[in-house]
C-alpha positions as CSV (number, residue, x, y, z in Angstrom):
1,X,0.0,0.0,0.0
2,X,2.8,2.3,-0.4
3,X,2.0,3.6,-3.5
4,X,-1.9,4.3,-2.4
5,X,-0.7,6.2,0.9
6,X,1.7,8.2,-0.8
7,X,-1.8,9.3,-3.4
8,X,-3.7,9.4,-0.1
9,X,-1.0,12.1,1.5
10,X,-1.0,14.3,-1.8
11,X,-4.9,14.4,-1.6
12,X,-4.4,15.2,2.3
13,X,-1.9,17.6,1.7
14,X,-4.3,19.5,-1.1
15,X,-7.3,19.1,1.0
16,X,-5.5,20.7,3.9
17,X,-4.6,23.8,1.9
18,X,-8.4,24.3,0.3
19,X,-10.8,23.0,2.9
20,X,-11.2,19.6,2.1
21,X,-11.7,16.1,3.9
22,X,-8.6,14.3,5.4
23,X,-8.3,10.4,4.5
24,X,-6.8,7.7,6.3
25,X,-5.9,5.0,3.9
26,X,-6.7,2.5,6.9
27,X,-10.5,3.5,7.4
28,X,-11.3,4.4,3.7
29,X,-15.1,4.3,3.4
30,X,-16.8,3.6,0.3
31,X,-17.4,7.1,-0.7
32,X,-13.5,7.8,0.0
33,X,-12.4,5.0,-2.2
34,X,-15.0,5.6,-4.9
35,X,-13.3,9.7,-4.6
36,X,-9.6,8.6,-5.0
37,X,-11.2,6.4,-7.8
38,X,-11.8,8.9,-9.5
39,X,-8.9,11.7,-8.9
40,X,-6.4,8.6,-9.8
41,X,-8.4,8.2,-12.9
42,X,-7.8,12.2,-13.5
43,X,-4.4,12.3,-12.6
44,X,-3.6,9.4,-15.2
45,X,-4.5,11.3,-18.0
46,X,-2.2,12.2,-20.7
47,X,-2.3,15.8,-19.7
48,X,-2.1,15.6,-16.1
49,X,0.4,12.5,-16.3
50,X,2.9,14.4,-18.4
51,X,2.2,18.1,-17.0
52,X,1.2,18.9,-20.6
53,X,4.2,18.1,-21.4
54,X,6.7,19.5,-19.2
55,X,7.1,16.0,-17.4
56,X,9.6,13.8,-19.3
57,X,12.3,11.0,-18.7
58,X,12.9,9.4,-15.5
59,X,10.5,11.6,-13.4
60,X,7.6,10.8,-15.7
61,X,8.3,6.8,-15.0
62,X,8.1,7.4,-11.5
63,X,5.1,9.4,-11.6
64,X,3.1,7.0,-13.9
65,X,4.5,4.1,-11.5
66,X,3.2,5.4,-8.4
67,X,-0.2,6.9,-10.0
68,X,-0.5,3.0,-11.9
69,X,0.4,1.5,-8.5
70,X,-1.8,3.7,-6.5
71,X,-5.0,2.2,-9.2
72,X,-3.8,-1.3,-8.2
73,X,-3.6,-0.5,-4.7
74,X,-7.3,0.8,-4.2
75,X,-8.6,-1.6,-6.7
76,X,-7.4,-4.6,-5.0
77,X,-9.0,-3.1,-1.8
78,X,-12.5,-2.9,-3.2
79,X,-12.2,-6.5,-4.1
80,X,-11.5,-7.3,-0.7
């Protein structure tokens, strides 16, 4: 799950700044997971994977493996 808490503590760290709700990837509710769901599913696309571009090389690979691992993560948590 080390992929899926470092999402969660980006989202906490965003939601501290503008007012929203802080997660705890231990007692993730069914609304929470169906939330990170989706902003993992935003912050895969090409645009926001890449930085419209400004992302490249090595620190695009790590991005993408931590967003794709992050998906696999919550996933295998709603099968559960």
């Amino acid at each position: 799950m080390k992929n899926l808490t470092a999402f969660v503590a980006q989202q906490n760290f965003h939601a501290a700044l503008f007012g929203g709700n802080q997660l705890d990837v231990k007692r993730l509710t069914p609304t929470d997971r169906s939330q990170l769901l989706a902003a993992l599913e935003c912050a895969l696309s090409p645009e926001n994977l890449c930085c419209d571009g400004e992302l490249r090389g090595r620190a695009l690979q790590q991005k993408s493996r931590m967003l794709n691992g992050a998906m696999r993560e919550l996933l295998a948590l709603e099968k559960s």
